[in-house]
Structure formats: C-alpha cells, structure tokens
C-alpha positions in Angstrom: 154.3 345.1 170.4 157.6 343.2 169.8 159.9 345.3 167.9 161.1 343.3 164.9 164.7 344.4 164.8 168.1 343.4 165.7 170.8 344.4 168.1 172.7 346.3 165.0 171.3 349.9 164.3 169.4 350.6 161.4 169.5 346.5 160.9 165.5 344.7 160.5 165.8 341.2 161.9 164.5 339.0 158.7 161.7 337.0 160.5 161.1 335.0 157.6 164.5 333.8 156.7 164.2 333.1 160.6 161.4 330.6 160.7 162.3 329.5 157.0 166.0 328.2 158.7 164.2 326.3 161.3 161.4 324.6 159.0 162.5 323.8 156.2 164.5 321.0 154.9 167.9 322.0 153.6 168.3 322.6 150.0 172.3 322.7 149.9 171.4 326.2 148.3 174.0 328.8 150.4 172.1 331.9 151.2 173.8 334.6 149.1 174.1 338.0 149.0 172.5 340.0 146.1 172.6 343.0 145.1 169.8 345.5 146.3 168.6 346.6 142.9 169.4 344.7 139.5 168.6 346.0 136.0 165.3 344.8 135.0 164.4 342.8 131.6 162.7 345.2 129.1 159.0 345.5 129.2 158.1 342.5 127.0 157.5 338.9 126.8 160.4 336.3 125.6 160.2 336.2 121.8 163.0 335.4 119.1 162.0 338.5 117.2 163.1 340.8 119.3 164.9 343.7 118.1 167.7 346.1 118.8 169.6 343.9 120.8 172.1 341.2 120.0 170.4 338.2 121.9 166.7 337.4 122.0 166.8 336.2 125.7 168.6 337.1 128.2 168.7 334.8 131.3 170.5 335.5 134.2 171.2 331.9 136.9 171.3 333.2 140.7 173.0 330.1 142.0 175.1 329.1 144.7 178.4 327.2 143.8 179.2 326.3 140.6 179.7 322.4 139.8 180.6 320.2 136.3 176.7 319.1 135.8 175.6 322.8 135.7 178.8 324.0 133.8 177.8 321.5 131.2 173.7 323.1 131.4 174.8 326.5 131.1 177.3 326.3 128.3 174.7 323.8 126.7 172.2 326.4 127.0 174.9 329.2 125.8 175.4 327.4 122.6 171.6 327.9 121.8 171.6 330.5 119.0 169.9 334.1 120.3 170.6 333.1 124.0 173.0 335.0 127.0 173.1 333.1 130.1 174.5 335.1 132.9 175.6 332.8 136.3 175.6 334.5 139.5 177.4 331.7 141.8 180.4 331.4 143.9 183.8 329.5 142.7 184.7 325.9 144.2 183.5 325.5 147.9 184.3 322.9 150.6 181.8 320.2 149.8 182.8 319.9 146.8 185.7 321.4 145.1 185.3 321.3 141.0 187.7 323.2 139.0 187.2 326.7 138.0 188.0 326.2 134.5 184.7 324.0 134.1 183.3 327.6 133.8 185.9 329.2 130.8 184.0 330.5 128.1 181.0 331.3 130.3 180.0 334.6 131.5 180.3 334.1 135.2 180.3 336.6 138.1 182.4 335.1 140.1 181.5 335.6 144.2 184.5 335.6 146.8 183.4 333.6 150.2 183.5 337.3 151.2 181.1 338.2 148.7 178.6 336.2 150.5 177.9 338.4 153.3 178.6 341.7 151.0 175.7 343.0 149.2 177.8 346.1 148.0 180.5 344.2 146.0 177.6 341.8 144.3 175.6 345.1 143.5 178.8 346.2 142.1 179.6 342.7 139.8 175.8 342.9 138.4 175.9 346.7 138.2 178.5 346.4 135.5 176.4 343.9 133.5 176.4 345.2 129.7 172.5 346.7 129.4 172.4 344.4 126.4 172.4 341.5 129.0 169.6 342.8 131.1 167.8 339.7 132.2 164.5 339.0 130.4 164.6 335.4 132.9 166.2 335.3 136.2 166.3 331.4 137.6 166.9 331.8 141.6 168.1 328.6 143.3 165.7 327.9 146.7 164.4 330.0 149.4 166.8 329.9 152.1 168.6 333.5 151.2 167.4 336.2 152.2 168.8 338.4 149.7 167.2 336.3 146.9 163.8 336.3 148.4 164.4 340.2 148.2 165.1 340.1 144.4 162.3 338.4 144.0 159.9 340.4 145.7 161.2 343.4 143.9 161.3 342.0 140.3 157.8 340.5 140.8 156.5 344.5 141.2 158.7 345.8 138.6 159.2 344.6 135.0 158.4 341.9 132.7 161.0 339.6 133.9 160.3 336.1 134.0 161.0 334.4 137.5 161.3 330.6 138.0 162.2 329.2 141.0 164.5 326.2 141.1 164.2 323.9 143.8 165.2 320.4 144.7 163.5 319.5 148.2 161.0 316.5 147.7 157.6 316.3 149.3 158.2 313.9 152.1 155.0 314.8 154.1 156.9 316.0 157.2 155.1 318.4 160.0 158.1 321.1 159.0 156.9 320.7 155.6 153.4 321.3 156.4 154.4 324.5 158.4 156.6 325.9 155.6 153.7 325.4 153.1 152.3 328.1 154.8 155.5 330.4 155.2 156.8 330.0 151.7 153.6 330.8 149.8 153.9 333.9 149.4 157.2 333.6 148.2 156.5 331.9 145.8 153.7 333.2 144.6 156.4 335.8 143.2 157.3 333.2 140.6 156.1 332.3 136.9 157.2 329.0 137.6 159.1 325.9 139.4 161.7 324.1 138.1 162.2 320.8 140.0 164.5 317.5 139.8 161.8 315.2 139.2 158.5 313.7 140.5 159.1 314.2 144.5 160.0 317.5 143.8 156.9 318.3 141.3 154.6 317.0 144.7 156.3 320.0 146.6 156.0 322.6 144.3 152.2 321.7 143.8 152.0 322.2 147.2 153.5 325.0 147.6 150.5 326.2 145.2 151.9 326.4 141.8 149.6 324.6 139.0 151.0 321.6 137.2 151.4 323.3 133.8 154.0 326.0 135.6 156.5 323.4 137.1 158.7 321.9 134.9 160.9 318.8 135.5 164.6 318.5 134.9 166.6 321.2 137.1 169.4 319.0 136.8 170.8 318.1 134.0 174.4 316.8 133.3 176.9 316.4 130.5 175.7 312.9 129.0 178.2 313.1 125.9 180.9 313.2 128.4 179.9 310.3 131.1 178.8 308.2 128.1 182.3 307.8 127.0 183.3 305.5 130.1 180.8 303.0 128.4 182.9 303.3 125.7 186.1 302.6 127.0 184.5 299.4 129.2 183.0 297.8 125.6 186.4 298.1 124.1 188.1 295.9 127.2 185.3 293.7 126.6 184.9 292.6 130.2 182.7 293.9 133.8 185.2 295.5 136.1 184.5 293.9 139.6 184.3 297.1 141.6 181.9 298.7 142.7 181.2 302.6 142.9 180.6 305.4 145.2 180.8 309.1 144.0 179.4 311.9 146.4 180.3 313.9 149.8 181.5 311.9 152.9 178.7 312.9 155.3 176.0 310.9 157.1 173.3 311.9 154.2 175.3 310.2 151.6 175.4 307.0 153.9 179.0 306.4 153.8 178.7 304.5 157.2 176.4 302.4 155.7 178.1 301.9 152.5 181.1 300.4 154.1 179.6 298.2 156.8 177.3 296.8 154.3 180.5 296.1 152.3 182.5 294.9 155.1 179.5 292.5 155.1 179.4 291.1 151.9 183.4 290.8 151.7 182.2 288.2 154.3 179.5 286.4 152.3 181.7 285.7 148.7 184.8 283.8 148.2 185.9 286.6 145.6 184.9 290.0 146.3 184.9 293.1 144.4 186.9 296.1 145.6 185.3 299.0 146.3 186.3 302.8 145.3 184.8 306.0 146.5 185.1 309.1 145.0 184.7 312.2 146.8 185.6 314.3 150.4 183.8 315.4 153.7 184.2 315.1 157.6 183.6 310.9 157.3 186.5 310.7 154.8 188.5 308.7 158.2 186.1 306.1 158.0 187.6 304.4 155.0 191.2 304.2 156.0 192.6 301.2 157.2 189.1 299.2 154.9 189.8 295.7 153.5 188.8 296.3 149.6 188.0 299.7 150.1 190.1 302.3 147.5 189.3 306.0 148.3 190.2 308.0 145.0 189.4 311.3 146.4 187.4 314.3 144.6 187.5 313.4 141.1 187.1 316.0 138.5 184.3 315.6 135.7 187.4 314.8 133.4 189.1 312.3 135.6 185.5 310.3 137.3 185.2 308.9 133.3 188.1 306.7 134.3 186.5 305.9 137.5 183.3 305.0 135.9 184.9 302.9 133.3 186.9 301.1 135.7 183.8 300.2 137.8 181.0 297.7 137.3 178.0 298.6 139.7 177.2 302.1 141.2 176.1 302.2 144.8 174.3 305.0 146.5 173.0 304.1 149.7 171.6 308.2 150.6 169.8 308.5 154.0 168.6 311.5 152.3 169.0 312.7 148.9 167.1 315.4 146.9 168.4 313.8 143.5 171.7 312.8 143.2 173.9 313.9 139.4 176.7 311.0 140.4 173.8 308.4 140.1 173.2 309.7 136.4 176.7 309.8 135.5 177.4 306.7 135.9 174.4 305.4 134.5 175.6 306.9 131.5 178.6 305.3 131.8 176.9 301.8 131.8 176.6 300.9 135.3 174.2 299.5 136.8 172.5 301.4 139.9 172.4 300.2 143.5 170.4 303.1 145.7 168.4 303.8 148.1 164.7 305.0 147.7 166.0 307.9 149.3 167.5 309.1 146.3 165.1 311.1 144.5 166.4 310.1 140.7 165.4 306.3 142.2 162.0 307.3 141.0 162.6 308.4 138.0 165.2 305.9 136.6 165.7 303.1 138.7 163.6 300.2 137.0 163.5 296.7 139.2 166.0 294.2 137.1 165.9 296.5 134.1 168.3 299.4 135.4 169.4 298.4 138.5 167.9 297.8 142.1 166.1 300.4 144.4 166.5 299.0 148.5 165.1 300.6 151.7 167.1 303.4 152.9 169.7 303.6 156.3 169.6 299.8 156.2 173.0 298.0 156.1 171.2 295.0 155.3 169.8 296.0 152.5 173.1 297.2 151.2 174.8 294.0 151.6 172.0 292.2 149.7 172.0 295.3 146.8 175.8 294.2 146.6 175.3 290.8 146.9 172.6 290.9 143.6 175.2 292.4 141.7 178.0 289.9 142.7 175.7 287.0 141.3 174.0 288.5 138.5 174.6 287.6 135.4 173.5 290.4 132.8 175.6 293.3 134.4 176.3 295.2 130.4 172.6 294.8 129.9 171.3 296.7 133.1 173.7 299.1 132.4 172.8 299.7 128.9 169.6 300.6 129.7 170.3 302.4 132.4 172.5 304.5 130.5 169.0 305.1 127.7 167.1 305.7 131.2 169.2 308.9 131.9 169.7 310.3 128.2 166.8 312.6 128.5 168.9 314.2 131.3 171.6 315.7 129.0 172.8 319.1 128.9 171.2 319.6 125.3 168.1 318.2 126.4 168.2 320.7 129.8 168.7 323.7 127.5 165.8 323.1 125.2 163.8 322.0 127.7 164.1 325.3 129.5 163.6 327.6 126.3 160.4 325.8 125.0 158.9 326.2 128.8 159.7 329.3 129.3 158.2 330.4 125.6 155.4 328.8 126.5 155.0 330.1 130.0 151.1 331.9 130.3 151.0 335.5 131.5 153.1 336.5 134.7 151.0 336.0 137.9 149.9 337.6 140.8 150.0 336.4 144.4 146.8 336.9 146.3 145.4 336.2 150.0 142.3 333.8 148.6 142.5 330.3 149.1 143.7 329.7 145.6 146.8 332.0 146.2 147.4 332.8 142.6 146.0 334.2 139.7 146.7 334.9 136.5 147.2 338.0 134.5 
C-alpha cells in the first residue's frame, strides 16, 4: 500500500487539500492556519433568550484578508443588539491593500503573513478568546485550507455550533467541477448551511448536495450608505462626467488587456472621447502607462473611490472570470451605469438590458468597444444609473446582517453527513 505521508517526520501528507488544489476553481480564499482545537459554542440552539451571558450569539468569521465591503458587514452585523462577531482574517495583503483602520472598533484577530503557516500562534490568538465569546456560529470562507476543513470536521462531532460555509465559486459545468462534486461532499456535508454570492453560486452549492432552504444568498454585501453618496455629489454638479470606470486587480481575470484595447478602439470611433480611469494594482499595472486617455489612480481606499465614482459616468468590468465582483456594486450605488461581462457573477443578478446597464460576452474586445460605444451615444445615462443604484440596495451592509441572523434563526436541526445517495440527513 502507498504510505500516505510526507518526507517531514511525524507529518501526514493532506491528500485532500491535494486533489482539492488541482480541481477546483480558485476561490481567492488563502488557506490559513487554524488553531487545532477552538472553544466550542454551548450546547444549545441560537436563541435571543439566552441567559448568563452578555450576547445572545456569538459568531465567530474564519476569513482570509480583511477588505472595506466586509469591514462594513461585520460592523453592520456588530451593531445588531445581542450580537459578538469575532473575524479571524489576516491584515492588508498584496492584491489588495485596504487600510487597517477599516477594522477599528471591531474585534479582530489579527494574523501576521507568518501566522499563516503557524498553527501554534493562531491557537494562541483564539485561545485567549473571552469564554463569553465562544462561538455559537462559526462562518468559514471556502475549502481550499486545510486547517479550516479540520475545524470543521471537529466542530461538526462536537457541540452545537452552527457551521455555514461561505463560498463564492459559480457552477460553470466544468469536468474539474464535476470531479470536485465528488471530493468536497463530504466536506460539506459538515455544514448547516451555504452562504453564496448569488444565483451561480446557489447552482454550486445545490450541487455540492445542500437543499435549497440551507443556502442562502448574499455573502457579499457592501457599505451602500457610503457608495451612495457619490450619487450625491454628481446630482449636485448637475451634469454626466465623461469617463468611464474601472476598479479591481490588474491581472488577466479582471480583463485589463481587454479593457484598454477595447478603449484604444473606441478612442478611434468618436470625435470626443471619454477618459478612462482605473482604480486599483497587480502585475498588468505596466500596461496602462504611456495610454492615450487612460488615468491610472491606483488603489483607492473605500473613503477616497467615492470621489472616483462621482467623477465617473459609466462603470466597466470586462472579467474573463469573476465569482461576483463588490466594485460593480459600488458604483452602482453611486449612479453609474454598468458595462460587464457575463462573466461577472453580480451580471445575473443586477444587470438588467437598457434598464441598469449592458451585459456583453466575455474576453471579447469587440464587445468592449461596442459596451463603450452604447454608453458614448446614449442618452439617459442618470436614469440607468438610478436604477442601477435601487438594483444593488438589497446588497447593503444592514441588509447582510439581518439577512444572516433571520437565516441562521431559522436554520432546521444540525445535520449529518452520510454515504447514501442523498448524502445528508437531518437531525
């Protein structure tokens, strides 16, 4: 028999995480280190009666970095009367490098890059946890860490603690999905629920076996109040900035390439074109040097992309691929009009044909020089982006947090993986 260990003494070579790296499509969710053993939620079911402690739930956010959109969730949810939200999550990472003050007033364990790979000094940051914060919900973000899927495992077999897994991976149908179907079920079988961006995801998770009335919608939610205002401060100029938009990484997923050649081509086709600024870093950031039109802002705080978005009159996201996409909501509720792909999974859910904006075929620079173009000529610009910014409302922070607490009150009995065909039942 082959010997499932690695070269390191004492060390068990994590098969699963193995085939899981190597099927499945990537979440953006860093694996992290966890602690072996975390304290346990009391033996009962979420209720707001609950006494002897001073919250009536306790939920506890194993996360990877932390980012403006779920700064704004979190302390949303915080604000909810009888609720402690605990975030697990590193500080600002490469990809995308918010400010850690987005965080004050949260309790956050903050992870090193160091903590990653240390499961002793994260066992230490949760071991300190105050017992009145034990965790009556833990939320763990995706699959792909080996550590988490451990947590999991062991708080499934243990107490009452609610588990939901967020993910944001949407079905697409691929043979690596198909495989992983099969690799990840009992995983998450460990689960009470799914939390998922939006109708792509929901297809996964079904998949992935859990029933409709356990996966709920929403995993991203973003601070509405605070994007809205650049609506604000447009209506008060009373005219349609002509520039378009582009928040997000620099990397081939995002379509940058295609972003600025479809530009380049519509600079081509109108007497008087718009300018076009792009907010955000990554390896492709070269690319738009030296562009006529082209105004790279760099990464832009939550604070300081309100000016952005005000200054702006069409968003354009031209994703290759693109679980959801926060930027896209933002500056929806901001006003603008939305130029994307189809492979951005908000497209879906709030990108309606003339009414919000325009959906085009993805990795096409045709198609982003005629998205462009449509904007350029049209003339109801405020009125798309009016109801684009209605279209993205039920995606505030408040909303997120309410959301999450009525589900999870509302969640059936924990349940049980088993090896029939169905794969789960319920206690």
């Amino acid at each position: 028999m082959l010997d499932a260990r690695s070269s390191q003494p004492g060390r068990r070579l994590d098969w699963t995480d193995f085939i899981l790296r190597r099927l499945t499509d990537p979440l953006g969710f860093a694996g992290l280190a966890v602690p072996e053993s975390l304290p346990h939620g009391r033996d009962h079911l979420i209720a707001l009666r609950l006494k002897g402690r001073p919250f009536a739930v306790n939920i506890l956010f194993c996360w990877t970095d932390i980012s403006g959109y779920m700064a704004a969730c979190w302390r949303a949810l915080a604000a909810r009367e009888g609720v402690a939200v605990t975030v697990l999550a590193s500080g600002p990472g490469a990809a995308a490098a918010f400010d850690a003050s987005l965080m004050h007033g949260l309790h956050w364990i903050r992870l090193s890059r160091g903590d990653r790979t240390d499961a002793a000094a994260i066992q230490s940051h949760v071991g300190r946890l105050d017992p009145n914060l034990d965790p009556d919900v833990i939320v763990i973000a995706g699959w792909l860490s080996p550590a988490y899927r451990r947590m999991a495992y062991r708080v499934a077999a243990g107490a009452r603690t609610r588990l939901i897994l967020a993910m944001d991976t949407p079905w697409r149908g691929t043979v690596r999905q198909q495989v992983a179907r099969l690799v990840l079920r009992r995983y998450c079988g460990q689960f009470d629920a799914a939390w998922v961006p939006g109708e792509r995801g929901w297809e996964y998770a079904r998949r992935l076996g859990f029933p409709g009335d356990r996966i709920l919608r929403g995993v991203y939610g973003f601070d509405w109040k605070g994007a809205s205002r650049a609506g604000e401060i447009r209506k008060r100029a009373g005219v349609v900035p002509r520039r378009f938009l582009f928040i997000g990484r620099y990397i081939p997923e995002k379509g940058v390439d295609l972003l600025l050649d479809g530009y380049a081509r519509y600079r081509e086709a109108v007497a008087d074109p718009w300018d076009l600024a792009c907010c955000g870093q990554g390896p492709l950031a070269n690319l738009l040097t030296g562009r006529p039109g082209v105004i790279d802002r760099g990464f832009r705080q939550p604070d300081q992309l309100v000016a952005e978005i005000a200054a702006a009159g069409a968003l354009v996201a031209p994703s290759r691929y693109d679980p959801w996409n926060v930027a896209i909501m933002e500056a929806a509720a901001g006003g603008l009009p939305i130029l994307c792909s189809h492979a951005c999974g908000v497209s879906a859910e709030v990108v309606r044909e003339g009414t919000t904006g325009h959906a085009f075929e993805a990795n096409s620079v045709e198609a982003v020089t005629h998205a462009m173009l449509q904007a350029h000529h049209a003339p109801h610009l405020h009125a798309l982006g009016s109801a684009a910014r209605e279209a993205v409302r039920p995606y505030a922070a408040d909303a997120w947090a309410d959301g999450l607490l009525a589900f999870v009150n509302n969640l059936p009995g924990r349940r049980e993986y088993t090896a029939d065909r169905t794969g789960f039942r319920n206690n």
